[in-house]
Z-matrix of the N, CA and C atoms (Angstrom, degrees):
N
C 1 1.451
C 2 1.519 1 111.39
N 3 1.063 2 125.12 1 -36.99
C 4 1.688 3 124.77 2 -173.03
C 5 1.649 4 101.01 3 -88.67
N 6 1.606 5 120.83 4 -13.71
C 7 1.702 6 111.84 5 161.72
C 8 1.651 7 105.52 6 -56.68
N 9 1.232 8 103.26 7 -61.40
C 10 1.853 9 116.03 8 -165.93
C 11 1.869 10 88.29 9 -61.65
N 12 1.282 11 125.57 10 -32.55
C 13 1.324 12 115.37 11 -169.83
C 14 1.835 13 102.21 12 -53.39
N 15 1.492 14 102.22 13 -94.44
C 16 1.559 15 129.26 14 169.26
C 17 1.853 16 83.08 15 -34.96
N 18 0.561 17 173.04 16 119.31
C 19 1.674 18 167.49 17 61.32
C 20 1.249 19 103.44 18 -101.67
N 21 1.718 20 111.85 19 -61.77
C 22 1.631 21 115.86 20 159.35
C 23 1.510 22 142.29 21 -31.56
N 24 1.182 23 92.67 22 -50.44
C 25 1.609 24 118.59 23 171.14
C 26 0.940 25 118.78 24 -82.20
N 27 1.410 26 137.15 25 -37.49
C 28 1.911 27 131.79 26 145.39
C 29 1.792 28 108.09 27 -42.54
N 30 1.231 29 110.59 28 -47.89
C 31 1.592 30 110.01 29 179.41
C 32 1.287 31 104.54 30 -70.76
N 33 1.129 32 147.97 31 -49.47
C 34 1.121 33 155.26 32 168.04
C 35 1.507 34 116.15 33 -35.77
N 36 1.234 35 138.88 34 -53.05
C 37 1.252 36 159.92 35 178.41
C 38 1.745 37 112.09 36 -89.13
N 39 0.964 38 115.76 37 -18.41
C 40 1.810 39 117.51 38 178.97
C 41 1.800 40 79.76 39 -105.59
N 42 0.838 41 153.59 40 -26.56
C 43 1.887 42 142.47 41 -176.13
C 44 1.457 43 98.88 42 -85.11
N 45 1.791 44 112.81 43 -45.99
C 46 1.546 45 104.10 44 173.31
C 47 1.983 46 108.61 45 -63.74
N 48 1.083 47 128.82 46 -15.61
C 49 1.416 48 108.54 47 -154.60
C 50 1.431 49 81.97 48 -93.23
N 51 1.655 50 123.81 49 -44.80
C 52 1.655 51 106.21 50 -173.86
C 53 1.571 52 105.58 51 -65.81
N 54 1.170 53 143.92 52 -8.99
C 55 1.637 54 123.52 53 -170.62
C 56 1.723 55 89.15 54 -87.43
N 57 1.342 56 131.34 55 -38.87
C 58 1.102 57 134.84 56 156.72
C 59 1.107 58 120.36 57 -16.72
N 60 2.013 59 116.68 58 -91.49
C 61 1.239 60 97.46 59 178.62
C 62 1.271 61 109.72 60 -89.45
N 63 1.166 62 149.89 61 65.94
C 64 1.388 63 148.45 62 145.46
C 65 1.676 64 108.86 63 -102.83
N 66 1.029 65 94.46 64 -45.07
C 67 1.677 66 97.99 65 154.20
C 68 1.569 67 144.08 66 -55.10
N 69 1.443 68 100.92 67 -42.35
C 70 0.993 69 109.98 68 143.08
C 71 1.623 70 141.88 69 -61.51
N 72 1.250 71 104.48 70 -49.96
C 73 2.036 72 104.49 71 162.00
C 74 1.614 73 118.97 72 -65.81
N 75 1.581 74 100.47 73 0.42
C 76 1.553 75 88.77 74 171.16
C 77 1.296 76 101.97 75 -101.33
N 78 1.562 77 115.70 76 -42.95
C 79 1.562 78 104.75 77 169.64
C 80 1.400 79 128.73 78 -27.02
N 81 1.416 80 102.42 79 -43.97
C 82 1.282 81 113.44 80 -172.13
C 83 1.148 82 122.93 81 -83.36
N 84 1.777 83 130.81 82 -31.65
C 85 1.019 84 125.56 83 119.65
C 86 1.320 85 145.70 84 0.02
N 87 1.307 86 113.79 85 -52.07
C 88 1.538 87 134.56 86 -154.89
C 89 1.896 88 83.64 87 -100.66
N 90 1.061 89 125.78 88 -67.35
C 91 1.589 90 122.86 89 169.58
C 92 1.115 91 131.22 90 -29.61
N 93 1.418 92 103.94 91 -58.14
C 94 1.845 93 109.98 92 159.57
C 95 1.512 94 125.96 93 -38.02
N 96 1.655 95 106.33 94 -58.51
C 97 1.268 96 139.07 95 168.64
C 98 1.744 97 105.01 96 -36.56
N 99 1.180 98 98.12 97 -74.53
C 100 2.011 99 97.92 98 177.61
C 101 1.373 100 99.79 99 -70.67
N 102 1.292 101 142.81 100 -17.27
C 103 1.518 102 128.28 101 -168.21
C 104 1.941 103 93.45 102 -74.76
N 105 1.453 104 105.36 103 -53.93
C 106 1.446 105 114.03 104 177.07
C 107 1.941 106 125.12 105 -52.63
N 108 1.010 107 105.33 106 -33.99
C 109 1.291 108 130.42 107 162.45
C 110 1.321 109 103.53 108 -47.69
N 111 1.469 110 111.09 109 -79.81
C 112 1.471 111 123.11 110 -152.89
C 113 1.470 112 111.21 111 -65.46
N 114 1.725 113 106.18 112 -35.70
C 115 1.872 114 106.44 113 -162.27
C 116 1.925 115 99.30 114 -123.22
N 117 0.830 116 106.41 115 -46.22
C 118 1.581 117 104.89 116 167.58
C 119 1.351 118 139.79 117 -117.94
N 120 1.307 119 122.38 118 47.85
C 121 1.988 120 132.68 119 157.79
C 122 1.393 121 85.62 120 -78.23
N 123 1.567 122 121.20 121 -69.83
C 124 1.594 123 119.18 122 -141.54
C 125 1.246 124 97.02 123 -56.47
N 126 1.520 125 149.41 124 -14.22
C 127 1.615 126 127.52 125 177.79
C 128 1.303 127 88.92 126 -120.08
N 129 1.648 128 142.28 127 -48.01
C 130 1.296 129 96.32 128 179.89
C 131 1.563 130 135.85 129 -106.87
N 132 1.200 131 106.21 130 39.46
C 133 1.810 132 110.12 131 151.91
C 134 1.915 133 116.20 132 -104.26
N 135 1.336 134 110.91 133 10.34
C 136 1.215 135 100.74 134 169.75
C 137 1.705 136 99.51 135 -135.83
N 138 1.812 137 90.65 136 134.22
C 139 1.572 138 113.45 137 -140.50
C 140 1.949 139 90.24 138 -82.21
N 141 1.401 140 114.38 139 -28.67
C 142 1.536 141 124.30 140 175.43
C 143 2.211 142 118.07 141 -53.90
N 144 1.908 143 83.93 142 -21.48
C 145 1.982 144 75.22 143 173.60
C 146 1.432 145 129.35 144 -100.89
N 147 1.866 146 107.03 145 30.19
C 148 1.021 147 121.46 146 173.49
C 149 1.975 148 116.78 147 75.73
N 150 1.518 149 93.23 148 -18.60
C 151 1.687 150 106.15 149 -164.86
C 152 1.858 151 89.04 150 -76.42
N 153 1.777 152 97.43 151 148.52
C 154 1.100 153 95.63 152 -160.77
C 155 1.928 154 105.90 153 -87.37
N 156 1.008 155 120.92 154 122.72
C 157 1.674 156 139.33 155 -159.76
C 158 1.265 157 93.02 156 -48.08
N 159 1.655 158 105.17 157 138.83
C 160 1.535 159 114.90 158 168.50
C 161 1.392 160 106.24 159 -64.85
N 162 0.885 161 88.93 160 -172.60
C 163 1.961 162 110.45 161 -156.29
C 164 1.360 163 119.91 162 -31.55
N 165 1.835 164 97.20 163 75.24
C 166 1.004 165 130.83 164 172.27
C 167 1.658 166 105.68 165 -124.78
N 168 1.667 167 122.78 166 72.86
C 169 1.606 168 107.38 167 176.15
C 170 1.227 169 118.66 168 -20.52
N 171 1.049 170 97.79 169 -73.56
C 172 1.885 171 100.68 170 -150.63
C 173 1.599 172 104.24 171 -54.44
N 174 1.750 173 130.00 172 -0.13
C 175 1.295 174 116.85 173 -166.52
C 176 1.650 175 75.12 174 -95.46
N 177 1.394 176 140.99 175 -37.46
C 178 1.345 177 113.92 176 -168.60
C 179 1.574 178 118.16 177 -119.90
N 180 1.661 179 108.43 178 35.21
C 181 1.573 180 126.28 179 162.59
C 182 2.078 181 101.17 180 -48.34
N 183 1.485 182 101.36 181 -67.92
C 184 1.286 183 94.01 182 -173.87
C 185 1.481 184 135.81 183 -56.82
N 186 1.339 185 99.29 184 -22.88
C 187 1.860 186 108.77 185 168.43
C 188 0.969 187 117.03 186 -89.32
N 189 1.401 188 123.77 187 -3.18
C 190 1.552 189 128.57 188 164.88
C 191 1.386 190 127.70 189 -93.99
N 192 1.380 191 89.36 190 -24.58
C 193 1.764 192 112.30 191 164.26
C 194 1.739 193 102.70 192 -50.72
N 195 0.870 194 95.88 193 -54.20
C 196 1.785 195 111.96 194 -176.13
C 197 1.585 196 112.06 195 -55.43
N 198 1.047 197 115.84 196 -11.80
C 199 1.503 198 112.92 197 177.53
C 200 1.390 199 104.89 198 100.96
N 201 1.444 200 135.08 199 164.03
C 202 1.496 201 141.55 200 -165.16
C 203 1.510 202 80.69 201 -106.05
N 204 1.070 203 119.67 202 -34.27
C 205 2.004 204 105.82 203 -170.08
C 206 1.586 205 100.08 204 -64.56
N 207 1.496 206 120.69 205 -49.55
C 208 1.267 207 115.41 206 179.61
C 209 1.335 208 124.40 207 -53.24
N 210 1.566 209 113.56 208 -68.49
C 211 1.780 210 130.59 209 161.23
C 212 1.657 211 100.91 210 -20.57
N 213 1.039 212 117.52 211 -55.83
C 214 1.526 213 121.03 212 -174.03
C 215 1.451 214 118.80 213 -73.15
N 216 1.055 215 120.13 214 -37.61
C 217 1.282 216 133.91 215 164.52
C 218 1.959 217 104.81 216 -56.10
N 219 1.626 218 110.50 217 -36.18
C 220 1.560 219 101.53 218 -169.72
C 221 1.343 220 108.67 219 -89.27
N 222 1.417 221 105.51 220 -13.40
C 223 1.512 222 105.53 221 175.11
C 224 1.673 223 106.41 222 -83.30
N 225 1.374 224 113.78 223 -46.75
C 226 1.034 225 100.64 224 -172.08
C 227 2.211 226 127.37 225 -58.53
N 228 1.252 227 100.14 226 -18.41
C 229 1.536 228 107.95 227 -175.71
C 230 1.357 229 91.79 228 -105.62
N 231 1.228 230 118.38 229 -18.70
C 232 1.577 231 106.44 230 -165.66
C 233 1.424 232 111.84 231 91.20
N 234 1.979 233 112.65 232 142.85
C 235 1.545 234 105.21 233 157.54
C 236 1.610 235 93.43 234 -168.31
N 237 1.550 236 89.34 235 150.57
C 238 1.048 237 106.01 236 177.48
C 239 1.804 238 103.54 237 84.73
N 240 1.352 239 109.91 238 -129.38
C 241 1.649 240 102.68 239 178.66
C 242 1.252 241 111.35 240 -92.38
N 243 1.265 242 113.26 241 -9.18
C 244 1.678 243 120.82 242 -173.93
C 245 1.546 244 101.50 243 -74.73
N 246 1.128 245 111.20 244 131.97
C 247 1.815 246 130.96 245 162.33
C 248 0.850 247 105.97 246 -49.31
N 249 1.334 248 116.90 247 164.30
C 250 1.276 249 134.56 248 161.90
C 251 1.805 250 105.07 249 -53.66
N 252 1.350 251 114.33 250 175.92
C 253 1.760 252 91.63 251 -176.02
C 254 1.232 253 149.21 252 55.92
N 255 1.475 254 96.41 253 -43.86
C 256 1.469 255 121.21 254 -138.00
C 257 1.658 256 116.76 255 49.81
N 258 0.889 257 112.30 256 40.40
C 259 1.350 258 130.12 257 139.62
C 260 1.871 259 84.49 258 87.95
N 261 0.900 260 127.05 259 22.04
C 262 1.357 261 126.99 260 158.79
C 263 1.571 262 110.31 261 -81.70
N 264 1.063 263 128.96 262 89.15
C 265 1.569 264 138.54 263 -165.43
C 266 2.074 265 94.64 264 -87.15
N 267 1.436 266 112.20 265 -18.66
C 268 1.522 267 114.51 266 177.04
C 269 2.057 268 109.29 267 -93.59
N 270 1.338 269 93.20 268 27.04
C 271 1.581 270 75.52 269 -161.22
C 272 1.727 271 95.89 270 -108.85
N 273 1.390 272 104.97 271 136.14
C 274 1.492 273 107.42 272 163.03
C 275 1.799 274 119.18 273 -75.90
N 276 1.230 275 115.58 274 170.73
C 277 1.043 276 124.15 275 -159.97
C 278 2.197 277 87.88 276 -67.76
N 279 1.246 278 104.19 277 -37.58
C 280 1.585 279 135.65 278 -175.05
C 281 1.670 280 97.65 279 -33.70
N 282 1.844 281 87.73 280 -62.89
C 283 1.482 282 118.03 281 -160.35
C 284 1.573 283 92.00 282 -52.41
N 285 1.466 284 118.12 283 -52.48
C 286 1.547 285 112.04 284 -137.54
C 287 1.710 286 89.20 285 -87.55
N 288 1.640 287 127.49 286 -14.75
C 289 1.194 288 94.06 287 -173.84
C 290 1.530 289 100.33 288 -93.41
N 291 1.143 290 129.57 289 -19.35
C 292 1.239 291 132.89 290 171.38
C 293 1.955 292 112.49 291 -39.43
N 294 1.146 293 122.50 292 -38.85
C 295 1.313 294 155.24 293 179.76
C 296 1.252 295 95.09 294 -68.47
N 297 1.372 296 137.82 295 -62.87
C 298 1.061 297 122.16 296 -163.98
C 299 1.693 298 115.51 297 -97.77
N 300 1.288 299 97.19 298 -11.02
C 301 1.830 300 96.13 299 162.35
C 302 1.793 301 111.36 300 -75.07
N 303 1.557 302 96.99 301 -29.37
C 304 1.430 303 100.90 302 172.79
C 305 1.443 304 117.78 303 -68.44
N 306 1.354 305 115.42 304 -60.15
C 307 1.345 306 99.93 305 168.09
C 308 1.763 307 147.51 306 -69.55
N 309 1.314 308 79.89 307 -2.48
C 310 2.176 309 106.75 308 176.57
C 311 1.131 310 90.45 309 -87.88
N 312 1.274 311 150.33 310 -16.82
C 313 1.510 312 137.80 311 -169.91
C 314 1.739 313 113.35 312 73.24
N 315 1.010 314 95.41 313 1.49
C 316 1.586 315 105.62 314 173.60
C 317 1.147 316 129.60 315 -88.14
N 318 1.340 317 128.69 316 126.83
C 319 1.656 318 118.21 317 -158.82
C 320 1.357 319 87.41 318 -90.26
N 321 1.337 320 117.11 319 166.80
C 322 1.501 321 155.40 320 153.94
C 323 1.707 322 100.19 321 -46.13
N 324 1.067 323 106.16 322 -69.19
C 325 1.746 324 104.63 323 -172.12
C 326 1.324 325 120.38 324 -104.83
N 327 1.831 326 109.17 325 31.82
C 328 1.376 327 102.06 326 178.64
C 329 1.273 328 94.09 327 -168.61
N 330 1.097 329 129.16 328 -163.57
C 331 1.880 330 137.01 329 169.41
C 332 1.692 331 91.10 330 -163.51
N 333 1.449 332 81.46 331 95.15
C 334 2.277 333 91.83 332 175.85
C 335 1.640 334 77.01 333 -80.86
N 336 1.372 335 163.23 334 -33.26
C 337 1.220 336 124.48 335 -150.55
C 338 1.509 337 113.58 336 -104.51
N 339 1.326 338 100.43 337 11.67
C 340 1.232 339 114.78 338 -172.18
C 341 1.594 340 125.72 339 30.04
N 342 1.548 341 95.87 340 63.54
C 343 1.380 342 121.37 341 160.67
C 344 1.228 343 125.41 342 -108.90
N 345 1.313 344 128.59 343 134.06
C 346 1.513 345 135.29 344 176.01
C 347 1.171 346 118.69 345 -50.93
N 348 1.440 347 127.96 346 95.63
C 349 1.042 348 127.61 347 173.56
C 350 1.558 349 106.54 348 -87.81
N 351 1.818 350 109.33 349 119.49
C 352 1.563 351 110.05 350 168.62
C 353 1.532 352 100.64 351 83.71
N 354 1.744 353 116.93 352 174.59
C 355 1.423 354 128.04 353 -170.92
C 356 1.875 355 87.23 354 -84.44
């Protein structure tokens, strides 16, 4: 009885740790999501402010070509018409690349479009 016990309770505790972090990557998810909302739809879902369109690859193949240190670097000072930030004055360095894997269509822990992200 205490094999099936401790067997239970290992299952029990490895099911709690994935609702954990699965919960957590949606949180984080869900943050990105309103971070994008709040500071960058209005320039990049309209194709007239030159900003290169969310999850549209090929609009941000060439700034990705450039490496994520660079891309990050242009968001962070700003270029071109884009602010500094983009005017997200709450955003970690975390936040903004998270943002731009979000809006490149490129995940964080993968590249489904199988584009070169960086040298």
């Amino acid at each position: 009885m205490k094999r099936q016990s401790k067997r239970f309770g290992a299952t029990s505790l490895a099911l709690s740790l994935t609702c954990l972090c699965t919960g957590g990557l949606k949180a984080a998810e869900d943050y990105t999501k309103e971070l994008y909302t709040l500071y960058c739809q209005s320039c990049h879902s309209v194709d007239a402010t030159g900003a290169p369109q969310a999850f549209v690859p090929d609009d941000w193949e060439p700034r990705l070509e450039k490496g994520m240190d660079q891309t990050l670097e242009n968001v962070i000072v700003g270029i071109g018409n884009m602010p500094p930030l983009g005017m997200c004055m709450e955003c970690t360095e975390q936040d903004l690349q998270a943002l731009i894997h979000y809006m490149s269509n490129v995940q964080q822990t993968g590249n489904p479009t199988n584009r070169k992200i960086g040298k």
